[in-house]
N, C-alpha and C positions, 0 to 999 in steps of 0.2 A: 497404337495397340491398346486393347481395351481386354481388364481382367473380372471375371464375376465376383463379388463382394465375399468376402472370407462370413462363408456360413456359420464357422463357430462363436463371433464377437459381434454383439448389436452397439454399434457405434451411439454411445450417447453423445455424440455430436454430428450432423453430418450436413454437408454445404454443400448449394452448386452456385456455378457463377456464371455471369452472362457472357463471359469470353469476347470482350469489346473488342480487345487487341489494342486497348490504350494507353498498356504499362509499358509496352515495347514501342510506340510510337514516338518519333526524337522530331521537336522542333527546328530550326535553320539554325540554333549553336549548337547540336547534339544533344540538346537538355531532352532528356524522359519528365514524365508526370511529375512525378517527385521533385527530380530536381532543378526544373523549374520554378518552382514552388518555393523553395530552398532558396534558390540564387535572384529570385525578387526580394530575398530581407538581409543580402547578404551585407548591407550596411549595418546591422546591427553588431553592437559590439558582443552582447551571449544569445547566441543561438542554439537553440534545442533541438535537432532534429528525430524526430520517433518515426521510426519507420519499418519496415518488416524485412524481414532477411530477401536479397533478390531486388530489394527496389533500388539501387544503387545509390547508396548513400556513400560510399568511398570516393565518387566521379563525384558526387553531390560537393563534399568536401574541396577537391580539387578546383570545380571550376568558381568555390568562395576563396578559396585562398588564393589562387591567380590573381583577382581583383583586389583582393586585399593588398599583394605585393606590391602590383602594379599602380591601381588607382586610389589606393587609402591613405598610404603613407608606410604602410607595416614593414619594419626591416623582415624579420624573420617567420618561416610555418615551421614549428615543430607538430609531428602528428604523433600519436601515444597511441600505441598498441596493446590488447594484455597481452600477448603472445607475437612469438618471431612467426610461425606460421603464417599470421594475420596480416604480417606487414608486407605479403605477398598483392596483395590486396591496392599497395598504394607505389606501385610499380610502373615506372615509364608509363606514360600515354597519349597519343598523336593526339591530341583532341583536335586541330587544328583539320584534318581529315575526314569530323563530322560537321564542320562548320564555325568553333570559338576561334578567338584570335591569336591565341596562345596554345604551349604542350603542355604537361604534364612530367617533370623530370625531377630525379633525386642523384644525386651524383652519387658512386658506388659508395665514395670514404661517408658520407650521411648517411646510406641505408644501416642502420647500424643493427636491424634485424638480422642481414647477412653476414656481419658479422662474426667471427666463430666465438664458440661459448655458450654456455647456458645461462639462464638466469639467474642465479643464485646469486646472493650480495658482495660474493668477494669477485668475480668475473663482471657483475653490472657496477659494481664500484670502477672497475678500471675504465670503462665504457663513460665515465663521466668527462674525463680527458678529450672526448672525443664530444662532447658537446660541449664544453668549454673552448675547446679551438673555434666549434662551429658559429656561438654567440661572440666570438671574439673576431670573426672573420667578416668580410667584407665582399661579398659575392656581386654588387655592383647590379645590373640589370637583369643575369644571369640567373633565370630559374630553376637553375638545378640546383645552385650554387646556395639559394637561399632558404632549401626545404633539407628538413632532417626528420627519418622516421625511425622512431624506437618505441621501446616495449614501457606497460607501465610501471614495471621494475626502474629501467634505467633511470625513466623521468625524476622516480620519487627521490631516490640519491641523486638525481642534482640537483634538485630543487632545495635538498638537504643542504649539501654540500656548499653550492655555490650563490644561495637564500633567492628570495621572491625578486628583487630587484634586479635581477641578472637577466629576467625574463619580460622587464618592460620594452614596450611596443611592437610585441610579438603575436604571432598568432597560434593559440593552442589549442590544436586541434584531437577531439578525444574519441577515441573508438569504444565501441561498446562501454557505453557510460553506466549500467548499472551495473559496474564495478565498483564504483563510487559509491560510499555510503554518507551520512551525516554522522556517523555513530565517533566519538572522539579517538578510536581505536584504526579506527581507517587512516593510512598517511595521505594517502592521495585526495579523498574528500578532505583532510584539514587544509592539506596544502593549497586545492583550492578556491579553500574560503579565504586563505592568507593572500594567495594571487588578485579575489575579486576586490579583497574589502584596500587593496591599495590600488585596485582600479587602473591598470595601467597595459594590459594585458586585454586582446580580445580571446574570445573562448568560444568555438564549434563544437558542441557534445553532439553523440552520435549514439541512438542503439535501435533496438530491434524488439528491444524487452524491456521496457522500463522501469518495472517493478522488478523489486530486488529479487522476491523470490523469500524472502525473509520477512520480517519484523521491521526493520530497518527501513527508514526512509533514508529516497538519494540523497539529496538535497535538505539542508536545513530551509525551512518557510521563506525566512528572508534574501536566502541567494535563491531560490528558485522565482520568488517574484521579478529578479533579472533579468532573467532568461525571456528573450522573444521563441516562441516555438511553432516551429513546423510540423504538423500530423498529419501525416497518411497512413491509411488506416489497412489492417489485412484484406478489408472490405475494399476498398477499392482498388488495391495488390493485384488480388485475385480474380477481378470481377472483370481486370482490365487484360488477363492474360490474354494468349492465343488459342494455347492446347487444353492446359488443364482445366476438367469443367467440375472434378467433385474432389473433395477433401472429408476422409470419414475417422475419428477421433473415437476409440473404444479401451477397454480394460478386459482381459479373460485370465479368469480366475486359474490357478493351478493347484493341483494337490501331489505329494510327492516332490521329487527330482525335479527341477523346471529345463532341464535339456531336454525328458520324456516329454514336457508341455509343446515344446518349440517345435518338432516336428508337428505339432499341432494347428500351427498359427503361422509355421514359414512355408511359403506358397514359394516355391523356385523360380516359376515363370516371372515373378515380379524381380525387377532391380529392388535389392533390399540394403539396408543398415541394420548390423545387429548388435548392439549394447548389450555385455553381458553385465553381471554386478559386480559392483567392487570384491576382493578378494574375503574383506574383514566383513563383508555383510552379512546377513540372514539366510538372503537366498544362493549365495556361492556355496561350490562342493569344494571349496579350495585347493581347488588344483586346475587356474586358466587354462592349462593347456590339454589338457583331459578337456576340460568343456567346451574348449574350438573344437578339439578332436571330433566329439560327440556330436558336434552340432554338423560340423561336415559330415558325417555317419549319417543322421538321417538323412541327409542331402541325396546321398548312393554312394556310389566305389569311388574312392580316392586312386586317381591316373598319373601322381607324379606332380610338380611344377613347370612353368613358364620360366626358362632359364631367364629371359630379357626380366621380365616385370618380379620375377617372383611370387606371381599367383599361384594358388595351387588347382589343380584340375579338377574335378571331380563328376564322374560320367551317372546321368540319373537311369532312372528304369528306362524313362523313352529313348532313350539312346545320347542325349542331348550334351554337354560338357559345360558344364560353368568353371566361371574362374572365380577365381574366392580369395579377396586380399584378407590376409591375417596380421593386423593391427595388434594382436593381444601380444603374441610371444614376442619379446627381445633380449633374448637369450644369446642369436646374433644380430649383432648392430653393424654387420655389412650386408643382411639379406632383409633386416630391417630399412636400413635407407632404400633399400632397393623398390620394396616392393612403396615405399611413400612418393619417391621420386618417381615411380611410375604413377600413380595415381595426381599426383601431382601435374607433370607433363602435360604442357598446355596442345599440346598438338592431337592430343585423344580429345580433349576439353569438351568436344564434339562429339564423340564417336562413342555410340552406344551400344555397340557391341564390346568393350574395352574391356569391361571387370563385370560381374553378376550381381555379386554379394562380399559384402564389407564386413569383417566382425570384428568390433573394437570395445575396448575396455574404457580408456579416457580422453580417447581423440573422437573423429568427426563428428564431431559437436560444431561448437561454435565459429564459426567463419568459413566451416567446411564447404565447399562448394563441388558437388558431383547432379549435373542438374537432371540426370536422367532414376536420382534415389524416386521410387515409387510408394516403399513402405520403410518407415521408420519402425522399428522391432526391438523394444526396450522392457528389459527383463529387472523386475524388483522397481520400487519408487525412487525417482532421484533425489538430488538431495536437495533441491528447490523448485518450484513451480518456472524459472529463469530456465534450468538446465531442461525442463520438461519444452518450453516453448521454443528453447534453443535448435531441440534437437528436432519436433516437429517442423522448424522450419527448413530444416535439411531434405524434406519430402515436398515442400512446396515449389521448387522452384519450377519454371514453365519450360517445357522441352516437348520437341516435334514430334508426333502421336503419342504422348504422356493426356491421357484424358482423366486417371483419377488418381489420389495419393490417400494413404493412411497412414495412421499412426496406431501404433498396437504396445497398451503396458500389458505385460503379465505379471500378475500378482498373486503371493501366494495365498489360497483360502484361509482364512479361520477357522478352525474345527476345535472340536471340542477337546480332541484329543491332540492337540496342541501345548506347549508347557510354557511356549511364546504369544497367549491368542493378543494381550492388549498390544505388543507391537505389531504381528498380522491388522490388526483391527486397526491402527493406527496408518498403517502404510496403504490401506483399502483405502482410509478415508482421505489421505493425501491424492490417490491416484483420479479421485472421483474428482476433489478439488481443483485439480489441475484441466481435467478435462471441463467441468464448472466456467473455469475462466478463461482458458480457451474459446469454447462458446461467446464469452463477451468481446474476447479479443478479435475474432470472425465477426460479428452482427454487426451490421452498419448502426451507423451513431444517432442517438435520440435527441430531438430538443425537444424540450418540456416546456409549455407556457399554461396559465390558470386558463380557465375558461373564457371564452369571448375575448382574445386581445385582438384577433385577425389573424388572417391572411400572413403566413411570412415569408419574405421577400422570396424567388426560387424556387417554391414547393408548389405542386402541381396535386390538386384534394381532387381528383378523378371527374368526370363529364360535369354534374354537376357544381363541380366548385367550390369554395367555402364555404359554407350555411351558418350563417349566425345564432348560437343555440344549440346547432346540431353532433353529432358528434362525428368530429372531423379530422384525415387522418390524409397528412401530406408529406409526400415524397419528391425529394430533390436526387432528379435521374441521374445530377453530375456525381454527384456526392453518394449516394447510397440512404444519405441523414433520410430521418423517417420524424413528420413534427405530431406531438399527443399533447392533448389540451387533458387537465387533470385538474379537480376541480377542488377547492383548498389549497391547493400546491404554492409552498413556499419559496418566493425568488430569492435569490442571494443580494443583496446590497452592496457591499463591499467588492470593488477590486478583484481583490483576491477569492473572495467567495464565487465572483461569475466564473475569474479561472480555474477554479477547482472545479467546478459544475461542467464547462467547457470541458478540459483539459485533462484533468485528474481523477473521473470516476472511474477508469477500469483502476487506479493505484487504490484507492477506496474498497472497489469490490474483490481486488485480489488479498488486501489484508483480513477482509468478512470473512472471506469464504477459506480461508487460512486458520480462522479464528476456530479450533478443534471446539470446546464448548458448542458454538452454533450448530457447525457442522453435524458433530452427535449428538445433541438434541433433535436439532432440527429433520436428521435423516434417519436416523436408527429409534427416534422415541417419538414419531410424529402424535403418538396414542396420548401422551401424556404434556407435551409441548405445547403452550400459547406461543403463536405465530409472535405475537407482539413481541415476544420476552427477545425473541431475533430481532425481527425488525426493529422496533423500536429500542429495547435497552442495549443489545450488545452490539449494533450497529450505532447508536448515538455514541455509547462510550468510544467507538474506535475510531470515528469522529471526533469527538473532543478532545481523544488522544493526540493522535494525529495532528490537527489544527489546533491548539490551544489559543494561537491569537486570535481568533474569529469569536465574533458576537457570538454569543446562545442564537439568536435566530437566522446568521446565517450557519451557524451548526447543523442547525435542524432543516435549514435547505438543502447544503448539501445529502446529510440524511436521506431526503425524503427522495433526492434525484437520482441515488446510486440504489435504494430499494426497487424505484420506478424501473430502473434500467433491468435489474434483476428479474424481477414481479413477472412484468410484462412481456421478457424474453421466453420466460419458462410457461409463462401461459398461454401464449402464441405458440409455442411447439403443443401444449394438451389440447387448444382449440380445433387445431388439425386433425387429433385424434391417434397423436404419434408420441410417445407411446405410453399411451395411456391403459389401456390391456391386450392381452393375447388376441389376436386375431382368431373370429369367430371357426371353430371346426381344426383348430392347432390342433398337432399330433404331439414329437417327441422334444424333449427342449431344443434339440438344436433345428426342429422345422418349426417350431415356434422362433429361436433367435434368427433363421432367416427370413421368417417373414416379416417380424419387427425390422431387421435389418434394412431389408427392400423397400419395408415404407417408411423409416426413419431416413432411408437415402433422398426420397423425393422432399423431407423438409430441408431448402436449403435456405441462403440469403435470401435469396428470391421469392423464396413464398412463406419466409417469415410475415411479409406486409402480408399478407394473405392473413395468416392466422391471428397476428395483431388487430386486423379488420375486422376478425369475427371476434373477436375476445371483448372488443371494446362497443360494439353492435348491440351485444346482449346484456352489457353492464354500462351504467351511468357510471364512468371512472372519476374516482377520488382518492383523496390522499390515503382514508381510513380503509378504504377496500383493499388497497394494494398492503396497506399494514397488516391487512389480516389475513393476507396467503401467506402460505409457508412460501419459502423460497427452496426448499428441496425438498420440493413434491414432484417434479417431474423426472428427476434424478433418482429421486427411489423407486417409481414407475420401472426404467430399466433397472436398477439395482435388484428388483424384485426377481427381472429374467433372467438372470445372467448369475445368479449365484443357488448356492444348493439353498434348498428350502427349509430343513431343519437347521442347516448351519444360520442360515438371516435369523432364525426366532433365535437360538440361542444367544447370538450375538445382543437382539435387539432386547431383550430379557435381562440381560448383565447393563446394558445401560439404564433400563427403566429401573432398576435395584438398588442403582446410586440416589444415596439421596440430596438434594439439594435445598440448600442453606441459602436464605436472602442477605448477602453481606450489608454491610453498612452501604458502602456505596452505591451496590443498586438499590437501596431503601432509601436510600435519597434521592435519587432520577425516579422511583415510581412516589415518592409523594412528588416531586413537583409536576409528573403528569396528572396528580390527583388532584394540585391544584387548579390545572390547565381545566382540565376537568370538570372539576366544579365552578370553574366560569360560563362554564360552555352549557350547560346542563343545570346548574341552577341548585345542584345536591351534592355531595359528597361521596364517592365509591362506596358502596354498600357491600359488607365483606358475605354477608348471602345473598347477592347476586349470583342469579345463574348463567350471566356473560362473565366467559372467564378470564378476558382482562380485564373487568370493572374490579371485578374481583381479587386480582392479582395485585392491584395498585391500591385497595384496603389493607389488603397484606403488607403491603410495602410500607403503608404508613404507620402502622402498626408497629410492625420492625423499627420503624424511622423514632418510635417512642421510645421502646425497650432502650434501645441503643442509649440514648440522649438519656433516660432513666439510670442507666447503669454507669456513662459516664458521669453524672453528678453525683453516682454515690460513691464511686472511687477517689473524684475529687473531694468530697466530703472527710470519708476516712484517710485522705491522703493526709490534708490540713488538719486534723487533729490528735494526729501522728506525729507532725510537725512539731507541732504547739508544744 
């Protein structure tokens, strides 16, 4: 069933995919793509798996830990849940009926999601009893016998409790692993690093998001260079479906009430998720149940409940009845289990006529699984760029005539007559950011080589073939990878520098583009903004940040691979000519946003290489070109459509009014490009220069005097103060 694109919201993101049918294809053990892929390195002691909601990384897990019990040596699999919900997830399974030689079994007294109890420390403290029998027990051949699943509550208290050594030659298996932080606050990232650094313990991490979402990295540097990892990418997820062929990613603005807004953006025909906002938010009228109320109102007449399910009815204009599980009220907790265990119910699992529309406050999110959700409907910014990708992927998953999915934030405008605008303005630019890196998370993956290295291995450079000299742009059909020669471009040396380059630049570009400074320069002040001062200083510093052990030059590698990756995505959509302006003879905004709409839907994976070809056709690509695009330029392009016209100046007027100050530390990163510089060039930044980052980096060194001037005169008056 195929729905026309919601006229009011210009998806600044939007995908199609080539519908292979090779995410759903199972080799002779029942392995899918992924996990395949997975279960070729399941000798490794820390395995990483990243993988996208839908591609079966739960089965992934199972058929490594099978081998692990059976042919490694491992007495035990504990698997670590955040949630009892989740541990639905890792539940009985014949595997042996798609072809492995083994099942999939948890014995009831181990499932210790089911449970009763909540998570809370004095009911997960008692739960600890019950993996201390289980490590104390002897399950013998018996794979039921020898796997225990609990939450990441329970693990942390025994790990507390009963210390690291209670858990050697085990296997720890971890779901949704950017729960784990490195931060010393986290228990579970301490614990562990205490688990790796005595070495005795294999470790399966598992997520979907790998990026926190936060500031925080997962992983400290040195345990993540452990980890062997598996990546499969959205790109090839999606591209490998059956049904779904477009994914469209948008923000619309509200003013007022945002329940007034939602009858604006909720399309009934579609299967939807609706997210309202926390109670203590901005955009709540604090009163949840008033706001399901209201949001059912626009829907049409409320006809009563679903005694079985606890749905409630609701009959539209055209005569039609939806069923609408209400997630928000639990007021009662026997019509609450009612209507979850209904949605839950693996026997509908199937069945797409079952519920319409979902309205939840802090469930179906993550692990949720209803594969027939078409439009995910999230009202105010959430509270990480994780929970944003989270819930996005509740719209992704592939089901029979599902041909398109979105994702829709509303957010409230800025105006002037606001007493809130820097938080408005704040949540605007989170919403944009998330949609930002989403985009990266969707694009198939780049390899970057200098000029002239060849040919590499896999990639197919179109009839003519690789041209020595030429500018040459090859695609690997398995993969999606798309290879760009860039000409200065700096390789990494180091180990860990290729992995980072490899492996870690969407974690790279999701902390940039997180990075509010960039962001509001870069999008609301592009008048007054040197590209450079993004690219280069505030993406090097969060690099160095980041990576501290790495050389300066493999710093400025990765640097230059995660700006390449950005540069070139965002140029390859304005190549196209999407959306770069109103379409010629536009009438009212909203037939201007659907025509942007309808031709921002034709940019998808697919003919991104398209517009990459032309981007790079017309430009000798190097390092210094891609330094000197903005990286949201094409973000403001839509930004420009989709919001009111006076309200963007005002906004963008209160940023250009701020004035900014060269601290010390970026007076240091711009003279030592001043001395890069001066090698390169033969002179010194000329502070009247009228290129304005030659100029910018006089300035810097400038500053870099005063500074050093002023400390030597505090030290001076310090000492004779002293004296």
């Amino acid at each position: 069933m195929t729905h026309p694109i919601n006229t009011l919201t210009v998806p600044l993101v939007s995908i199609t995919t080539a519908r292979s049918g090779v995410s759903a294809k199972a080799n002779e053990l029942g392995m899918r793509n992924m996990q395949e892929r997975a279960y070729a390195k399941r000798g490794e002691q820390y395995l990483l798996i990243k993988s996208p909601p839908a591609s079966g990384k739960s089965r992934a897990l199972m058929f490594i830990a099978l081998d692990k019990l059976h042919n490694q040596g491992l007495k035990q699999a504990i698997v670590v849940v955040p949630e009892r919900s989740i541990g639905g997830s890792f539940a009985d399974e014949a595997l042996t009926q798609h072809g492995f030689d083994r099942d999939w079994k948890v014995a009831p007294q181990w499932n210790l999601c089911n449970a009763p109890g909540v998570d809370e420390p004095r009911i997960a403290r008692s739960k600890v009893e019950a993996v201390r029998k289980f490590l104390a027990s002897d399950g013998g051949d018996s794979s039921d016998l020898r796997v225990l699943v609990c939450t990441h509550a329970t693990f942390r208290f025994a790990v507390e409790e009963l210390g690291v050594q209670a858990f050697d030659n085990r296997l720890i298996g971890i779901d949704e692993f950017h729960h784990v932080s490195a931060n010393p606050d986290n228990k579970l990232g301490n614990q562990l690093g205490e688990l790796m650094a005595r070495n005795q313990v294999h470790v399966v991490a598992m997520t979907g998001s790998y990026f926190r979402g936060d500031s925080e990295a997962v992983l400290a540097p040195a345990d993540e260079g452990k980890f062997e990892t598996v990546t499969y990418t959205y790109y090839e997820q999606l591209n490998g479906y059956q049904w779904l062929k477009s994914l469209d990613i948008g923000y619309f603005f509200y003013t007022g009430r945002y329940v007034d807004a939602v009858a604006k953006v909720l399309e009934p025909a579609l299967k939807t998720i609706v997210h309202i906002p926390n109670v203590n938010s901005r955009e709540s009228l604090k009163d949840k149940e008033r706001e399901v109320n209201e949001i059912m109102h626009a829907l049409g007449e409320w006809a009563g409940t679903e005694e079985k399910t606890g749905f409630h009815l609701i009959k539209t204009q055209d005569g039609r009845t939806l069923k609408v599980a209400d997630l928000v009220d639990d007021s009662d907790a026997a019509k609450r289990a009612r209507v979850l265990g209904a949605l839950k119910d693996p026997a509908h699992k199937n069945d797409r006529s079952h519920v319409d529309i979902i309205i939840a406050l802090g469930m179906a999110k993550e692990g949720f699984d209803w594969i027939w959700c078409e439009h995910a409907l999230t009202i105010g910014y959430r509270s990480s760029l994780t929970e944003v990708v989270q819930i996005i992927g509740r719209a992704t998953r592939d089901a029979p005539g599902k041909e398109r999915a979105r994702f829709t934030n509303l957010i409230a405008e800025p105006t002037a007559e606001q007493s809130e605008v820097a938080e408005a303005v704040n949540d605007m630019l989170k919403a944009i950011s998330a949609s930002l890196l989403m985009e990266q998370v969707l694009a198939p993956r780049y390899v970057f080589t200098p000029r002239n290295v060849g040919a590499q291995e896999g990639f197919d450079y179109g009839p003519g073939g690789y041209v020595a000299g030429g500018k040459n742009l090859g695609v690997n059909k398995e993969t999606g990878e798309i290879h760009i020669e860039i000409n200065g471009l700096t390789k990494p040396k180091s180990k860990e520098g290729q992995r980072i380059c490899k492996e870690d630049l969407n974690e790279v570009i999701a902390a940039f583009i997180q990075d509010k400074p960039s962001l509001e320069r870069g999008l609301l002040d592009q008048e007054h903004t040197i590209p450079q001062e993004l690219t280069i200083q505030r993406l090097g510093k969060i690099v160095r940040e980041r990576y501290p052990a790495l050389s300066d030059a493999d710093q400025e590698a990765v640097r230059q691979h995660a700006i390449a990756v950005i540069n070139i995505t965002q140029q390859a959509k304005l190549a196209l000519g999407t959306p770069d302006q109103a379409p010629e003879g536009a009438g009212t905004a909203t037939e201007t946003a659907a025509a942007l709409a309808a031709n921002t839907a034709a940019v998808g994976n697919t003919d991104l290489i398209d517009g990459v070809r032309k981007f790079i056709n017309v430009r000798d690509l190097d390092i210094d070109l891609i330094d000197r695009i903005n990286p949201f330029e094409a973000a403001y392009a839509v930004l420009a459509k989709t919001m009111d016209e006076k309200s963007l100046r005002q906004i963008q007027a209160s940023i250009a009014s701020k004035k900014l100050t060269i601290s010390e530390d970026e007076a240091r990163q711009l003279a030592q490009r001043a001395l890069q510089f001066k090698q390169e060039r033969g002179h010194r930044p000329e502070i009247t220069s009228n290129d304005a980052w030659e100029k910018r980096m006089a300035e810097g060194v400038a500053a870099l005097t005063r500074y050093r001037n002023q400390a030597k005169a505090a030290a001076a008056t310090g000492g004779t103060a002293n004296g």
